[in-house]
N, C-alpha and C positions, 0 to 999 in steps of 0.2 A: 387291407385298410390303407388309402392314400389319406395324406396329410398336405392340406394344401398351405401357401407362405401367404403372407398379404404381399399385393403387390404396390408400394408406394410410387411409383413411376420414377425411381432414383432418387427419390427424397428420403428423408431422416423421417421416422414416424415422430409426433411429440411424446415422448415419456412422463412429459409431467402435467400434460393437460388435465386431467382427474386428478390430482393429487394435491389436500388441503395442506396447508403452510401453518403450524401453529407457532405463536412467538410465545416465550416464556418471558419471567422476570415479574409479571404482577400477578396476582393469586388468581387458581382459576375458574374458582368459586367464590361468588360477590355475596352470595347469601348462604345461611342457615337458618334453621328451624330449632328455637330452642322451646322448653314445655317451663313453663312455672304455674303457683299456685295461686290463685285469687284469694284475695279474703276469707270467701263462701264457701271454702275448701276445692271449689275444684279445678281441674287443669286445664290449662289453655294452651295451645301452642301457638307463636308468631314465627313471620318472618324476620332477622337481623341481620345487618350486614355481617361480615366474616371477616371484616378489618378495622382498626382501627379509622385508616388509611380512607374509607367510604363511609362516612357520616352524614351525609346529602345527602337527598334523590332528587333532581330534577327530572319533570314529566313534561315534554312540550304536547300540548293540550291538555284537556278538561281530564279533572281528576271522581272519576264516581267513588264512591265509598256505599257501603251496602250496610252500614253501622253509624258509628259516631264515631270523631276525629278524638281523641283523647289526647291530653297531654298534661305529663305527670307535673303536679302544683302540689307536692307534701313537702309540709313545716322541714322537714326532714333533707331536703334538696335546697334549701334559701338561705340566706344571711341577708343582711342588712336591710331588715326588712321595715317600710316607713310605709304611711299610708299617705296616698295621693293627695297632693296637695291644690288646694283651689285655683290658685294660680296655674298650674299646668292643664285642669280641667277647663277654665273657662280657653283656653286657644282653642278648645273646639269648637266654639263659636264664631273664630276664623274658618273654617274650615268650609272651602268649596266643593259638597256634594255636587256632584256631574251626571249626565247620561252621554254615552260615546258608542262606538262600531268599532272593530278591529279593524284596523287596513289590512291586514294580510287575510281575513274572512270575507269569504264570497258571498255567506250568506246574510251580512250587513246586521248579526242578530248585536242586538241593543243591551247594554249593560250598565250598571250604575255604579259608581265609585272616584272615587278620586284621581286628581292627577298630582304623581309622585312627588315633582319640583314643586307644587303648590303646598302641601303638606309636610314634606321637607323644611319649611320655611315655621312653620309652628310644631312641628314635632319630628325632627330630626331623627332622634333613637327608630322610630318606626320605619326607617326607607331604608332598603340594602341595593346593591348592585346584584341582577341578574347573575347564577354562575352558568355563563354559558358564555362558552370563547371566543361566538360569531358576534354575543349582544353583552358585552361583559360592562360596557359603558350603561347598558339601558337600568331604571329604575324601578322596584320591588319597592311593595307595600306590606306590612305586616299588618293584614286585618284586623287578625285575630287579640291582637294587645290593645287594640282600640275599645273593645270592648269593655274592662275593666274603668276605662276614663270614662265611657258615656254612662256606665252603673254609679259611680264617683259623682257626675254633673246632675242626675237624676236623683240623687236622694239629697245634695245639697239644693235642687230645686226644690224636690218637695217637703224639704224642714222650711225652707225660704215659705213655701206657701201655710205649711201646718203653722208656724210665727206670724203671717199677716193675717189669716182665721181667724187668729185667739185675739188678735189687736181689735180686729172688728168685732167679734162677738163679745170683747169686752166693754168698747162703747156702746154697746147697745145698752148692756144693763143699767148703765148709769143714766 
């Protein structure tokens, strides 16, 4: 049995060309699986971070969900709890719905929504900064709290309308 050597031409072979570099020091599992109980009794398991430390998730691109977004609103997680005030629902009557394109999408698709500094301008609490360290200047929308102001403007419209009914239907009888 011969054994043949590589032959490098007098060079150093690399040693560490295949060989992966792990750094330590942040944890090296960002998620867990943990199981809790529904109401209904039975068990579900989620994904959760595994740190305090990751609280976040930023996803650059569109996010599918194959369910419903849920987000816990129990008596039980609140204080200072007040109900919306007229005043902060009518600024949505400021408010410039938009149609726009992404500049960075090639496929020019069309979306509707606001622009951040304009809304910023009547409802502050709802705008965050971007956490992303290339666009950390750029401006976030919180959608989703928008919601509860337009349920607010909607039932103060329609008491405003059930109030001018009964005014008319009351001149009539007389």
């Amino acid at each position: 049995m011969s054994f043949s050597l590589p032959n490098y031409n007098g060079r150093q072979p690399n040693n560490t060309a295949y060989i992966k570099t792990f750094v330590f020091g942040s944890p090296i599992n960002l998620w867990r699986t943990l199981s809790y109980t529904k109401t209904d009794g039975t068990t579900v398991s989620v994904v959760t971070t595994s740190s305090e430390n990751y609280k976040n998730l930023f996803i650059q691109g569109d996010l599918f969900v194959d369910g419903s977004i849920i987000n816990p609103s129990d008596l039980y997680l609140k204080q200072n709890i007040d109900k919306i005030d007229e005043e902060t629902t009518n600024k949505l009557l400021n408010l410039k719905p938009s149609s726009y394109t992404l500049k960075d999408d090639p496929t020019n698709k069309l979306h509707y929504g606001f622009i951040a500094q304009e809304l910023e301008e009547e409802l502050p609490i709802l705008i965050q900064n971007k956490p992303d360290e290339k666009y950390s200047k750029i401006k976030a929308i919180n959608y989703l709290e928008i919601i509860p102001l337009l349920v607010n403007k909607i039932q103060l419209m329609q008491k405003e309308i059930d109030d001018l009914k009964e005014k008319l239907y009351q001149g009539k009888d007389t």
